[in-house]
N, C-alpha and C positions, 0 to 999 in steps of 0.2 A: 481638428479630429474629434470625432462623437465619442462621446465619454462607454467605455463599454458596458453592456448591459448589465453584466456579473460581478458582482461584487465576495471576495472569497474571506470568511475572518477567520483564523485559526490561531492555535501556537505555531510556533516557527518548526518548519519541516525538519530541524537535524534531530529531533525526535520523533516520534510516531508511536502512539500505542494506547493501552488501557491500563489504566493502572487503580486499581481499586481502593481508595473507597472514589476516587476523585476523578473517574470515570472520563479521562481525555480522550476525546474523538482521534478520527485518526485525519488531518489534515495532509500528510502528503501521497493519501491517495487520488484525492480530489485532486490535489496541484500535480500530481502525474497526468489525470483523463484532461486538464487543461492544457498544460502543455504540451502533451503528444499530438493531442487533435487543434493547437492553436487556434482556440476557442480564446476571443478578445476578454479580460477579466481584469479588473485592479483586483490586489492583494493588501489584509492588511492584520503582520503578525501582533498579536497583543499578549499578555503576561499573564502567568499562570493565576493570579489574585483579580483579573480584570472580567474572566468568565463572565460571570455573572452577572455582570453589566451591561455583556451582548445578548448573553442568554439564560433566561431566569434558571435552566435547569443546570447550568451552568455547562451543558455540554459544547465542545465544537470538532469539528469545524460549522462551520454556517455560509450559506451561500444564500447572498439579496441579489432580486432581480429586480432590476429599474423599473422594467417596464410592467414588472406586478408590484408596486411599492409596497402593500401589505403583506406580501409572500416574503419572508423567512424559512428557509430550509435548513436542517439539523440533520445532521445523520449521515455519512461518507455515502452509504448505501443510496438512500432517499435523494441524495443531491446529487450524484451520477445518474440514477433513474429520470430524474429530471432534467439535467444535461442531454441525457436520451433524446426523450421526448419531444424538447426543443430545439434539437439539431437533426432529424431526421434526416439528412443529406450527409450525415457521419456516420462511420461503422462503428458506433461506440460498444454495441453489439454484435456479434456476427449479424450478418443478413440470412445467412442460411437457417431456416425456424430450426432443423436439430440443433445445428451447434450453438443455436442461440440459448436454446433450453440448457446444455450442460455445459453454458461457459457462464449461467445465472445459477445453476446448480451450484457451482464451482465457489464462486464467488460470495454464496448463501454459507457456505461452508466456512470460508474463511473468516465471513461477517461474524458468525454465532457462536463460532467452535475455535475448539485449538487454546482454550482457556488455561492450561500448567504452561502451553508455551507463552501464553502472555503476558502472564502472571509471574513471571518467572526472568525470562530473558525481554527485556524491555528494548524497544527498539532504540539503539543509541547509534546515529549513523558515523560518528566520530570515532567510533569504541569499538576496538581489538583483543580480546583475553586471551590468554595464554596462560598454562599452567592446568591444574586440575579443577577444569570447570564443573560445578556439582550437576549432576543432570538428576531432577527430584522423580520422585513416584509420577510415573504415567506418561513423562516426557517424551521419552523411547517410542511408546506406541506412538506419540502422535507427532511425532518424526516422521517415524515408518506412514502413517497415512498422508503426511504431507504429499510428501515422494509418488507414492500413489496416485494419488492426485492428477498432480504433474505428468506422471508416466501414461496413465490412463488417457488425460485432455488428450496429449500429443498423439496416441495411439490413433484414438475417435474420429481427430482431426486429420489423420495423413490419411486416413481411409477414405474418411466423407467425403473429401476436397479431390481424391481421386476418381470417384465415384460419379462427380460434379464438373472435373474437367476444370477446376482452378487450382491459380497457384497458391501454394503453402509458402506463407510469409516465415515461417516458425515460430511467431508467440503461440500461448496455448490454443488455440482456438483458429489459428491460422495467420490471419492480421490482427494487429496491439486491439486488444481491447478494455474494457473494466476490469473483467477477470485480472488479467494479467498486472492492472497497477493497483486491484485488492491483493494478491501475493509479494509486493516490490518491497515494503514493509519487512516483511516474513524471510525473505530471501536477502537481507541484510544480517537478519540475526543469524543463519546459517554462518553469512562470513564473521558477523562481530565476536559470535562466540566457540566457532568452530566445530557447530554441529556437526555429527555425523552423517554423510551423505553415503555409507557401503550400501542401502535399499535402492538406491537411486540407479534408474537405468538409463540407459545413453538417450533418448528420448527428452524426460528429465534433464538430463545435462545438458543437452543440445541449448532448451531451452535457457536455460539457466546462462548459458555463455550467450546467447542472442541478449540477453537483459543487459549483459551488463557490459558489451560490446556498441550496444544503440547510443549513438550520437544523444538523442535526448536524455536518456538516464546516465551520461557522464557528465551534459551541463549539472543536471539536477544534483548529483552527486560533487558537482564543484560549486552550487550553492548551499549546502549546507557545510562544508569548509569554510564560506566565503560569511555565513551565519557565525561559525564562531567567534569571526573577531570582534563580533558585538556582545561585550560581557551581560547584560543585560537579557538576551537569548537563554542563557545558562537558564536548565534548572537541573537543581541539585540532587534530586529525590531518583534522576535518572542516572547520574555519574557515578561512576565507580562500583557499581550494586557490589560488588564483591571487598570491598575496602577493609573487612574486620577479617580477611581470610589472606594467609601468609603463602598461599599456596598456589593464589590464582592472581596473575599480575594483568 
């Protein structure tokens, strides 16, 4: 068997996020657009002290392709745009030029923005709180624009997709696409820390139950269970954020 083209390096998916100053990519967005679209790829998870090894700016995820051996890609965004590019017989975008434009809108959004939630609630896919989780200055609103979001895609999309005379898969944009596993991250922290979802309209929800009903995001979510039995995976600086607080278990 031909060794696959794609070569993916990240930290191990049962985390996801950014965590400042040390600026970690988000590697299981990229291992969502590969796995959904079973796009051929080794994987290979390395330790939080190894960054820099792969990559002098010390960001990942990173995606090598064989067959450009000087091409290195950085950047979840940049390395889906590229996946793009070079799967063109994939819908990793919508097809339709509108919903293509507001499912990159979409997607722009969740890349740049959304910084108190990320900074804040780390994406930990192991980790459940309970008690009185502190929600800081600004969170709230951008909660409320999450949902939005969401409500908005789904709206755009039952319209267009009518208009067009196709079926409506239910991800945001109609069928899975980037959009959809740039929020799969985000849509963990809702259940890890029990965000508020009262903005959210059945649209939104709709969506939200498609996510986490799909065949493929329950293996995904029984590999990063199957990550923790390798102590090694662990990193610290994501477990327990709430530890010094009696109130939040």
């Amino acid at each position: 068997m031909a060794t696959p083209d794609y070569h993916l390096i990240g930290l191990c998916t049962r985390y996801s996020g950014l965590t400042s100053p040390l600026q970690i990519g988000w590697t299981a967005r990229v291992e969502a657009v590969l796995e959904y679209f079973q796009i051929p790829h080794t994987r290979q998870f390395i330790q939080l002290s190894e960054t820099k090894a792969f990559s002098p700016t010390g960001q990942v995820p990173i995606l090598q392709c064989h067959s450009l051996p000087s091409t290195t890609i950085t950047d979840s965004l940049a390395i889906c745009e590229f996946l793009a590019e070079s799967n063109p017989t994939l819908p990793l975008w919508p097809k339709d030029r509108h919903l293509r434009a507001l499912a990159r809108s979409a997607a722009a959004q969740m890349h740049s923005g959304f910084l108190v939630l990320r900074d804040n609630f780390y994406t930990n896919f192991l980790a459940k709180y309970t008690g009185n989780v502190p929600i800081p200055d600004g969170a709230a609103a951008e909660i409320a624009r999450m949902v939005r979001i969401w409500d908005s895609a789904r709206k755009a999309t039952t319209e267009r997709l009518a208009v067009l005379g196709e079926v409506d898969e239910g991800f945001l944009f109609g069928g899975f696409s980037i959009a959809d596993a740039f929020f799969w991250p985000i849509l963990w922290r809702f259940r890890s820390y029990g965000l508020s979802l009262d903005g959210a309209g059945p649209d939104a929800l709709a969506w939200m139950a498609k996510m986490w009903s799909d065949p493929v995001f329950k293996a995904l979510a029984d590999g990063y269970y199957a990550q923790a039995e390798d102590p090694q995976t662990r990193i610290a600086h994501y477990d327990d954020i709430f530890r010094d607080r009696n109130d939040v278990q």
